[in-house]
C-alpha positions in Angstrom: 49.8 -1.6 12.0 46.7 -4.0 12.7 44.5 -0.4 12.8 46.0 0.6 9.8 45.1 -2.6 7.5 41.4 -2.1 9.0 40.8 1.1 8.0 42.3 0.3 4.3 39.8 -2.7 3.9 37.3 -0.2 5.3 37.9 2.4 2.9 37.8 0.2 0.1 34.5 -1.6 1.0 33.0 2.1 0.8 34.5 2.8 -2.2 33.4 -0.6 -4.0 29.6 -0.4 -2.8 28.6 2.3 -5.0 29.9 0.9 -7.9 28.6 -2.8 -7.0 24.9 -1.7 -6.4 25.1 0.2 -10.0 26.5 -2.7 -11.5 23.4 -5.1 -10.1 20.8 -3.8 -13.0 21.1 -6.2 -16.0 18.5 -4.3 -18.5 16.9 -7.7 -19.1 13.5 -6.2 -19.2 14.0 -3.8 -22.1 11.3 -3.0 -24.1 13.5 -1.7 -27.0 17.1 -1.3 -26.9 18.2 1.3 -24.5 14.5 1.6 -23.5 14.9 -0.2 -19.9 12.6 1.8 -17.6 10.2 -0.2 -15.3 7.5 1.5 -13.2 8.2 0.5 -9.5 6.0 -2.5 -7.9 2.0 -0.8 -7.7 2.8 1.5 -10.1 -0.7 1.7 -12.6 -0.4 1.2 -16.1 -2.6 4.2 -16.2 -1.8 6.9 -14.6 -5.7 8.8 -15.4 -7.6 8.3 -12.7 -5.2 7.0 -10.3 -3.4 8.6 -6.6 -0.1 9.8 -9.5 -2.3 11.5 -11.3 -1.6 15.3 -11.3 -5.4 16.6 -12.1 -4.5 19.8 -13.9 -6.5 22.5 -13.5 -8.3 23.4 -16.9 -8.6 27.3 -15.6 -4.5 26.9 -14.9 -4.1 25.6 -18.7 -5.6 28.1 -20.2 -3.7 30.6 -18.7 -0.7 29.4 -20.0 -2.4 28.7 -23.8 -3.3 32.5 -23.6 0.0 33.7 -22.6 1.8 31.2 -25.5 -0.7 32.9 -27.8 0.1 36.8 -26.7 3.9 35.7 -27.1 3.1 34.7 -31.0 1.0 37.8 -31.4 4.4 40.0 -30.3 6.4 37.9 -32.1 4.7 38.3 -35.5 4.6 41.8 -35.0 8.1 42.2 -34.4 9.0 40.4 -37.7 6.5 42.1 -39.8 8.4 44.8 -38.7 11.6 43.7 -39.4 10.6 42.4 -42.8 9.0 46.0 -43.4 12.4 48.4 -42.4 15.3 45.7 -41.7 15.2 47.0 -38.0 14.7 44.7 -34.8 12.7 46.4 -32.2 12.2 44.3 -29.6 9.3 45.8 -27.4 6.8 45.6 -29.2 5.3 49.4 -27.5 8.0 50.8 -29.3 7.3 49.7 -32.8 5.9 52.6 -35.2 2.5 52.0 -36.3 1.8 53.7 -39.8 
């Protein structure tokens, strides 16, 4: 009986922890309302410049500028087409040129 009443207080002191340790945050440092996030302790204020920074490459970013601009490009030409005859082609190879 003694092993039993152990294990019950043990299962409950898991169970409570979780919920205890969630419940220890009290938002008072909230810039706004609902705006509560605080950089951990040595976290910059800047981030430029510093060990978080991720230093992206320029090369890398304009890859994905070009590829954002091709997508357009199709895009356009796919509604032109659509405005034109009423029909959705969707690979763009396929559309008739006149």
């Amino acid at each position: 009986m003694r092993h039993c009443k152990f294990g019950f207080a043990l299962l409950a002191a898991i169970c409570v922890t979780p919920i205890a340790s969630a419940l220890a945050y009290d938002g008072t440092n909230c810039k706004a309302p609902g705006n509560c996030w605080e950089p951990k302790p040595g976290f910059p204020d800047k981030i430029a410049g510093s060990k978080y920074d991720p230093k992206h490459d320029p090369k890398e970013l304009a890859k994905q500028a070009a590829s954002v601009e091709a997508m357009e490009q199709r895009n356009q030409k796919r509604v032109a087409y659509f405005k034109k005859t009423g029909r959705w082609i969707y690979e763009v190879d396929k559309i008739p040129t006149e």
